[in-house]
C-alpha positions as a Markdown table, in Angstrom:
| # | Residue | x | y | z |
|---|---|---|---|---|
| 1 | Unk | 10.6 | 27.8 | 5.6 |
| 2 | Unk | 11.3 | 25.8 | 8.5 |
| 3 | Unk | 14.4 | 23.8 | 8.5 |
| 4 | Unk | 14.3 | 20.7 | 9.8 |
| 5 | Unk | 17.1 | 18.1 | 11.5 |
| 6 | Unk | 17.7 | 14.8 | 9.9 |
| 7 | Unk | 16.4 | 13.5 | 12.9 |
| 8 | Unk | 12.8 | 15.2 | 12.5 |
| 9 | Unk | 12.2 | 14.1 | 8.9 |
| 10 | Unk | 12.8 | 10.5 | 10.1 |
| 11 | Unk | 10.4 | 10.6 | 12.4 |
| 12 | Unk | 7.8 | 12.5 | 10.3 |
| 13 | Unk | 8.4 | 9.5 | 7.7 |
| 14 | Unk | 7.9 | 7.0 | 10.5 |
| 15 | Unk | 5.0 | 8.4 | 11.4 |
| 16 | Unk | 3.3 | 8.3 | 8.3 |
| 17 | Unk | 4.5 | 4.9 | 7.5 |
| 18 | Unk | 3.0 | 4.0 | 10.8 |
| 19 | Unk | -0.4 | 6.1 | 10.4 |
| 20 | Unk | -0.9 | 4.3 | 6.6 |
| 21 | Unk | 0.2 | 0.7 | 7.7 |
| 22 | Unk | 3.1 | 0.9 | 5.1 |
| 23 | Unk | 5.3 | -2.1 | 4.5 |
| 24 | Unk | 8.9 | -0.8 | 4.0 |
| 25 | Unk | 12.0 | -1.6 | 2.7 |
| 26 | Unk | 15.2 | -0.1 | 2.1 |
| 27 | Unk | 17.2 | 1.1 | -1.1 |
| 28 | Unk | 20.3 | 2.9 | -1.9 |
| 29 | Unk | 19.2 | 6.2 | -3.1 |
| 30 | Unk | 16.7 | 8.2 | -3.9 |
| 31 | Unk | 16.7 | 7.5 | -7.2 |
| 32 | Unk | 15.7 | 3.6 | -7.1 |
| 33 | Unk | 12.8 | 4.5 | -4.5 |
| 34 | Unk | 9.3 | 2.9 | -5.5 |
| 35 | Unk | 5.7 | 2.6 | -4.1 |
| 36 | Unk | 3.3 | -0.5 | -4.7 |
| 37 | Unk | -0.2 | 0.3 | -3.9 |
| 38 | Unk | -1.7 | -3.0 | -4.3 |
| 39 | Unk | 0.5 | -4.5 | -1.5 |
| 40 | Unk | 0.7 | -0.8 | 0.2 |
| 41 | Unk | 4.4 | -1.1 | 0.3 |
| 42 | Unk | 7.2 | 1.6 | -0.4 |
| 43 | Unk | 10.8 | 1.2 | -0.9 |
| 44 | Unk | 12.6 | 4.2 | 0.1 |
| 45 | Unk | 16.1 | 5.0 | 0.7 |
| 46 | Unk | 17.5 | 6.1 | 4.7 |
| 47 | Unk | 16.7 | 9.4 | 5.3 |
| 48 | Unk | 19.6 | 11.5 | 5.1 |
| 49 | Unk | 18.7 | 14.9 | 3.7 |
| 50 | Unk | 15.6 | 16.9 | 2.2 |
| 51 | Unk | 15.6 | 15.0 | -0.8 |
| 52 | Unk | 15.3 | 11.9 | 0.6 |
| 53 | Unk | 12.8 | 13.2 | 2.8 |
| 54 | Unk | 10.9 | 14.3 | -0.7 |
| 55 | Unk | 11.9 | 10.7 | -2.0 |
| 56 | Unk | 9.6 | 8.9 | 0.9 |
| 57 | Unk | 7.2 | 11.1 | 1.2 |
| 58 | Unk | 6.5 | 11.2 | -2.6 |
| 59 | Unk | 6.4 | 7.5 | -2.9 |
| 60 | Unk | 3.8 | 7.4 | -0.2 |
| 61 | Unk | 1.8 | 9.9 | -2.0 |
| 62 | Unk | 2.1 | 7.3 | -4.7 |
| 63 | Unk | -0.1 | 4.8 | -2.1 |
| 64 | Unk | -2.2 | 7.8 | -0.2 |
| 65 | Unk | -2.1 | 10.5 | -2.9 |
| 66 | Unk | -5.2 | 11.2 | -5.1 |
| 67 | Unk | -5.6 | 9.9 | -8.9 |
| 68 | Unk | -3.3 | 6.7 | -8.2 |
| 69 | Unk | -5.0 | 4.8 | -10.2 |
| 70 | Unk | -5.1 | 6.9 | -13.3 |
| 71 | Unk | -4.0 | 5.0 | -16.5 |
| 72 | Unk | -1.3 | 7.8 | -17.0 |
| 73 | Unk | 1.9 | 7.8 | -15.2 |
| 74 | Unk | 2.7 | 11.9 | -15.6 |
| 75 | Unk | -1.1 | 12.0 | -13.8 |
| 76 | Unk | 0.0 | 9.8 | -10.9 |
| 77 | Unk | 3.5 | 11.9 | -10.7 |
| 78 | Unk | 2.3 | 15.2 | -10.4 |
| 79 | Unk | -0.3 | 14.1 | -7.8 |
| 80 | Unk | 2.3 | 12.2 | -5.7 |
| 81 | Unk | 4.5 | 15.1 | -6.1 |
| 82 | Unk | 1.7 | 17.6 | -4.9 |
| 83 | Unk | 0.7 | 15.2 | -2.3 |
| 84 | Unk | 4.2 | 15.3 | -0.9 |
| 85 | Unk | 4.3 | 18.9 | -0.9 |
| 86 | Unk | 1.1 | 19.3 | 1.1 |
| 87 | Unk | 2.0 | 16.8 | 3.5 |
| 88 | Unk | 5.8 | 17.7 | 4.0 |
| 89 | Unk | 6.9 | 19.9 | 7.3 |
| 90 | Unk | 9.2 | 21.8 | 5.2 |
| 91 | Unk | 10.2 | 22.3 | 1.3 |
| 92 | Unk | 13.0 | 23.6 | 0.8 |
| 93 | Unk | 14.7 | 24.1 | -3.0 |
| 94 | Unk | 16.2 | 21.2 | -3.2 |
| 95 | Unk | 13.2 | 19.4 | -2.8 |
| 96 | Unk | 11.3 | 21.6 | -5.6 |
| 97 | Unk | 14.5 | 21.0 | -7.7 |
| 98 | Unk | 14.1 | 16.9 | -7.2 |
| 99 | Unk | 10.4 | 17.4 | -7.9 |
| 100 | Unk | 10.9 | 19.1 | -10.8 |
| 101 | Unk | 13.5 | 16.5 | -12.3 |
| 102 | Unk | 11.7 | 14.1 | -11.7 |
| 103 | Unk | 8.3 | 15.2 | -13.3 |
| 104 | Unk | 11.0 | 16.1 | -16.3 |
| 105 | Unk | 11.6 | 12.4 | -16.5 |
| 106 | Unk | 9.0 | 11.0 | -16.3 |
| 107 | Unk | 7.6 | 13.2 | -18.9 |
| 108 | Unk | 10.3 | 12.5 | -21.7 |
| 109 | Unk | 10.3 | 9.2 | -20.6 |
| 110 | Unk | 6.6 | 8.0 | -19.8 |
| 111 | Unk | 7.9 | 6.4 | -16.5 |
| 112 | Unk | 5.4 | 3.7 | -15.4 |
| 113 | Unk | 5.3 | 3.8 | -11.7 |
């Protein structure tokens, strides 16, 4: 597992924001990230650490990522979630552990996204 400086996941998020002609915007945390993919705009928070390396990369699987447009939200999850992980220079177990919450939420919850 290669481990990678703050600086590099920045600029691996840049440049897929740039190769997908994201619109972006900024949160707080992880946590309140979100992806539209009718207006192909994300909302993710700075990058600061692995898991909010994960955070972006997940909500742009939410635009890029297969089965998007699936009626059920645990379907468009797991694929953003597997989309990150395939695209993603590094995963480390923090980001399997933010993964893995996640997917646990939006399960109990049936998290529209």
């Amino acid at each position: 597992m290669k481990t990678l400086t703050k600086e590099e996941m920045r600029r691996h998020i840049q440049q897929m924001i740039n190769k997908h002609g994201l619109v972006t915007s900024q949160c707080d945390r992880p946590s309140q990230a979100w992806a539209s993919r009718e207006l192909e705009e994300i909302c993710i928070p700075p990058i600061k650490s692995a898991i909010s390396y994960a955070a972006a990369l997940h909500e742009i699987g939410h635009i890029q990522g297969r089965y998007q447009t699936s009626r059920h939200s645990l379907v468009r999850e797991l694929a953003a979630w597997r989309w990150a992980r395939q695209q993603a220079l590094t995963w480390t177990p923090a980001m399997e552990r933010t993964c893995a919450s996640s997917l646990a939420w939006a399960a109990r919850n049936g998290a529209t996204h």
